[in-house]
C-alpha positions in Angstrom: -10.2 35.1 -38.0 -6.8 34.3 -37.0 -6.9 36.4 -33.8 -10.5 34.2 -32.7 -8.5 30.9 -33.4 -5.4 32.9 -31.1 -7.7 33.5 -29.1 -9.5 29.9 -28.3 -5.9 28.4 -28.3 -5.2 30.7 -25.2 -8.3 29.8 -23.1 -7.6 26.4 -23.7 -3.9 26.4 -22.6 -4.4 28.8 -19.6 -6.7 25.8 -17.3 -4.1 23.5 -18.3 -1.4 25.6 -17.1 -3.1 26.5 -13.9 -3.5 22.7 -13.3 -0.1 21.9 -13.8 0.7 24.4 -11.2 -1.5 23.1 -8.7 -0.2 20.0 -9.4 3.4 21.4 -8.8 2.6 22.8 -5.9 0.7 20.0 -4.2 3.9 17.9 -5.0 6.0 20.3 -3.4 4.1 20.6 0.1 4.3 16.7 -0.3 7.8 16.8 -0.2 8.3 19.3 2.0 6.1 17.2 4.5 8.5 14.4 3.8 11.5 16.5 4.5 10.2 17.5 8.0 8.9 14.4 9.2 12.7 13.2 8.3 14.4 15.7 10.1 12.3 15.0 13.2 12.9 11.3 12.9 16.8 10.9 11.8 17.9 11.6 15.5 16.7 8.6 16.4 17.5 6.7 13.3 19.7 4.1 15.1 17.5 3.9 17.7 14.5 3.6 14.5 17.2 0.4 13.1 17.4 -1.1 16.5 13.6 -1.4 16.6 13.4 -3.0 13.2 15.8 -6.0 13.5 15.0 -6.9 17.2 12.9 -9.8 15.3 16.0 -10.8 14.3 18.7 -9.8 16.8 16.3 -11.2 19.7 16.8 -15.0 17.8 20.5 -14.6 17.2 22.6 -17.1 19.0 24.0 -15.6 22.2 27.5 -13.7 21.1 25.8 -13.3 17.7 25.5 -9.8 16.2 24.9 -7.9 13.2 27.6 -6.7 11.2 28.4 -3.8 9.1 30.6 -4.8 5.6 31.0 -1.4 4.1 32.5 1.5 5.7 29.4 4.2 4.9 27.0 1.6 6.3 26.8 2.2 9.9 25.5 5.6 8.4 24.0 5.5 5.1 21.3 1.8 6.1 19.8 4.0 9.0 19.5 6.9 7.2 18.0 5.2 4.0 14.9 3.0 7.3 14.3 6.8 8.4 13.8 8.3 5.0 11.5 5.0 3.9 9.7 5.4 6.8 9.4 9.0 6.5 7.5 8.2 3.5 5.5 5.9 4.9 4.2 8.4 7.6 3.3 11.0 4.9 1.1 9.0 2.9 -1.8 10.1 4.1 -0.6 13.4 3.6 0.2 12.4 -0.1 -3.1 10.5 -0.8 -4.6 13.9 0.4 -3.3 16.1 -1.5 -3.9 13.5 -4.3 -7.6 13.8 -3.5 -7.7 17.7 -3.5 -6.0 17.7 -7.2 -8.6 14.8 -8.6 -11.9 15.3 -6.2 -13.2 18.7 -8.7 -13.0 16.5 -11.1 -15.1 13.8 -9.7 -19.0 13.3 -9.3 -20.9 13.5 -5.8 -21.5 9.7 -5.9 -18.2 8.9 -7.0 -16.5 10.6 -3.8 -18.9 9.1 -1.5 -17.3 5.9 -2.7 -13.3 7.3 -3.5 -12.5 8.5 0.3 -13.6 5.7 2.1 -11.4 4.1 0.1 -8.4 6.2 0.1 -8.8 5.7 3.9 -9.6 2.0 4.1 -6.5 1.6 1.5 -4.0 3.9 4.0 -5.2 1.8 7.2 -5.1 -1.7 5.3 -1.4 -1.2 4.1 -0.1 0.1 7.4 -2.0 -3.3 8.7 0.5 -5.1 6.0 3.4 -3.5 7.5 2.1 -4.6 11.1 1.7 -8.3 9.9 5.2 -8.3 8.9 6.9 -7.4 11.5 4.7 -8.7 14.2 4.0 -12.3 12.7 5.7 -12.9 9.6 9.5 -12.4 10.8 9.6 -14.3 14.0 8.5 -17.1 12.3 10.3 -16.3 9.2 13.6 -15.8 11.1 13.0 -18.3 13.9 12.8 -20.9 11.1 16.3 -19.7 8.9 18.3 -19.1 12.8 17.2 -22.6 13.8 18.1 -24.8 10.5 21.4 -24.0 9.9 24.7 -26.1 10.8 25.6 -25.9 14.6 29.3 -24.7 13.4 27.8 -21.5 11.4 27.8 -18.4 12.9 25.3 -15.8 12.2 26.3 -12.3 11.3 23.7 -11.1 9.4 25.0 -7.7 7.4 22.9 -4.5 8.4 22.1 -3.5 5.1 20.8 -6.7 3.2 18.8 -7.3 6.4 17.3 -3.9 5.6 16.7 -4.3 2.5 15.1 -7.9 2.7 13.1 -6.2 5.6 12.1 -3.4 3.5 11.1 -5.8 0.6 8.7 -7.4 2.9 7.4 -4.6 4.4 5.9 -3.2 1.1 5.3 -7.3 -0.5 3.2 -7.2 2.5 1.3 -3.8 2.3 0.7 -3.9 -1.5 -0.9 -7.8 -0.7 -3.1 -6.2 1.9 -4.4 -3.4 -0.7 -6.5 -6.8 -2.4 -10.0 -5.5 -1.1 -9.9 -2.5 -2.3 -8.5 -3.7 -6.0 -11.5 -6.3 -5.7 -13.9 -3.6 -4.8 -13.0 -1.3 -7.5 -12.9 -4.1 -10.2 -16.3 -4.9 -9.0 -17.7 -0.9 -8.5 -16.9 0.0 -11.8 -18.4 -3.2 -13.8 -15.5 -4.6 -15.4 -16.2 -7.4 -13.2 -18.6 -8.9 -10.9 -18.6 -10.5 -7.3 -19.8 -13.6 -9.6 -17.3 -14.0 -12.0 -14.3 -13.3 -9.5 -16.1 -15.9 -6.9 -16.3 -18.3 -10.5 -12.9 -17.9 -11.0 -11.7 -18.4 -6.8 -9.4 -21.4 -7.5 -7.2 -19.5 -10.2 -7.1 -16.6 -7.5 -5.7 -19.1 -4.9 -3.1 -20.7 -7.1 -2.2 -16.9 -8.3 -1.9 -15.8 -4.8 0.8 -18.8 -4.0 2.5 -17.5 -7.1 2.8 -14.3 -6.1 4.1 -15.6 -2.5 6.8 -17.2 -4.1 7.8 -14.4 -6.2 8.0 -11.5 -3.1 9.1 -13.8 -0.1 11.9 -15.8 0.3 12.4 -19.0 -1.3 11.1 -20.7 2.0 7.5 -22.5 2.7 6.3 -20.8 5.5 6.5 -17.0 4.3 5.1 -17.6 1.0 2.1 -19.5 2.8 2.0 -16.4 5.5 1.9 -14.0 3.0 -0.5 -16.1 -0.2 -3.4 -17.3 2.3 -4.1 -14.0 3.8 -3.8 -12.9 0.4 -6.9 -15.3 -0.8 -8.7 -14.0 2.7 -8.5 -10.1 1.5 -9.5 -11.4 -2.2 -12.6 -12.9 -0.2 -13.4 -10.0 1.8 -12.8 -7.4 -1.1 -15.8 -9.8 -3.2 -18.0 -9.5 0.0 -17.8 -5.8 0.1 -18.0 -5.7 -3.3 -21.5 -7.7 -3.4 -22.6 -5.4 -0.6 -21.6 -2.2 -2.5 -23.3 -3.2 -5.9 -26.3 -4.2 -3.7 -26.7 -0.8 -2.4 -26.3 1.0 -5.6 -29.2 -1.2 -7.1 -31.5 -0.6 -4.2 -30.4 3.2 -4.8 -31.1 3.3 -8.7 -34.4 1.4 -7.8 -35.7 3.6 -5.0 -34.6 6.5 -7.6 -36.7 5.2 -10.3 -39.6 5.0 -7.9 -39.4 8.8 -7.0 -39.3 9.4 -10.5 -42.7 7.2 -11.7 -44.5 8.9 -8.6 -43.6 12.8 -10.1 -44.5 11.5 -13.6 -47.6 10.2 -11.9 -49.0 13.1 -10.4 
C-alpha cells in the first residue's frame, strides 16, 4: 500500500518538474535573446542617447547642452537606454515564448481570441512609446524650455532626463494596453460593454487621475496622456461589444446545428 501511495506521489511530481523545466528554459532563451540584441545595440549606445533627447536638445537655447553630474554617467545612462531598449525589442520574443508555456494549456476557442491579443497588445504599446516621443515631448519640453526666467540657463543632467524619459515611455505604453484590459474584462463576463459604458464618467475622471499620477505635474502632459486614455477605454468597449456579439451569434448558430441532428 505504501509503495501505490509512492508511487502516485511520483507521477504527480514528475509533470510538475518537467514544467518547471520548460519554464526554465523558456526564460533562459529569453534572456539570452536579450543579451544578443544588447551586444548588437551597445555600439551605438551614444549614438541610441543622442536619438532620444533630440526632443529636448533640439529646444535648448542655443549654447545650451546637457550635462553629465556623476563621473560613471557618460557611461553607465547609455548603457542602462540600450539595455531598456533591448528589452523592449525582445518582447515579442518574451510574449512568445510566454504563449508556447500557457497555449497546451488553453482551449481551441480561447487561443483564437489570446493571440490576437498578444499581438494587438505588443503593436498598441510600441504605439505608446511612439506617441511619446513623437508628440508628447515636444510639446512637453517646448512648454518647460519656454517658461522659465530669461537669466536661467538650461543644463538638463543626462541621467534624470533618462529616467523621466524612460518613465514616460512605459506611463505611455501601459495607458495604450486599455483596449485590450477592456476587452478582456468584457470576454470573460466579469463585466459588460453596458456596465463600463454606464460607468464612462468615473472612467474619465480616473483617467485624469492617473495622468496626474505618471506625468509631470504640468497640464498639458497629463491631458495628452488622460484623453487618449478615455479614447482606448472607448475603443476597447467597442471591440468588446463586437466580440461578445460574435460569440452569441456563434453559441446560437451552434444550438441550431444541434436541434437539426436531434431532429432527424
Amino acid at each position: 500500500m505504501a509503495d501505490n501511495n509512492t508511487d502516485d506521489t511520483i507521477d504527480k511530481a514528475q509533470p510538475l518538474v518537467a514544467h518547471l523545466k520548460e519554464l526554465r528554459e523558456r526564460l533562459l532563451r529569453s534572456l539570452l535573446v536579450v543579451l544578443l540584441i544588447f551586444l548588437g545595440l551597445f555600439y551605438f549606445a551614444n549614438d541610441i542617447y543622442a536619438f532620444v533627447a533630440e526632443p529636448l536638445r533640439s529646444l535648448l537655447p542655443e549654447g545650451a547642452t546637457m550635462i553629465a553630474t556623476e563621473v560613471a554617467s557618460p557611461f553607465l545612462t547609455p548603457f542602462k537606454l540600450t539595455m531598456v531598449l533591448a528589452i523592449f525589442i525582445s518582447v515579442p520574443y518574451i510574449l512568445f515564448q510566454t504563449w508556447g508555456f500557457i497555449a497546451p494549456g488553453m482551449y481551441k476557442h480561447e487561443k483564437r481570441i489570446a493571440v490576437p491579443l498578444l499581438v494587438s497588445s505588443v503593436l498598441l504599446f510600441y504605439t505608446g512609446m511612439a506617441f511619446a516621443y513623437y508628440v508628447v515631448f515636444p510639446l512637453v519640453f517646448g512648454f518647460f524650455t519656454s517658461i522659465g526666467p530669461a537669466d536661467v540657463a538650461i543644463m538638463t543632467d543626462i541621467n534624470r532626463y533618462l529616467d523621466f524619459v524612460l518613465k514616460l515611455f512605459f506611463a505611455f505604453g501601459i495607458a495604450f494596453e486599455i483596449p485590450i484590459a477592456t476587452v478582456l474584462l468584457i470576454w470573460t463576463g466579469i463585466t459588460t460593454a453596458e456596465a463600463l459604458a454606464q460607468k464612462r464618467h468615473y472612467i474619465i475622471v480616473g483617467c485624469f487621475v492617473v495622468g496626474m499620477l505618471l506625468t509631470p505635474p504640468d497640464v498639458i502632459s497629463q491631458a495628452l496622456l488622460a484623453v487618449p486614455m478615455w479614447l482606448l477605454f472607448e475603443s476597447g468597449v467597442f471591440f468588446g461589444r463586437l466580440l461578445k456579439r460574435r460569440q452569441r451569434d456563434s453559441n446560437n448558430g451552434s444550438a441550431e446545428v444541434s436541434s437539426d441532428v436531434e431532429n432527424h
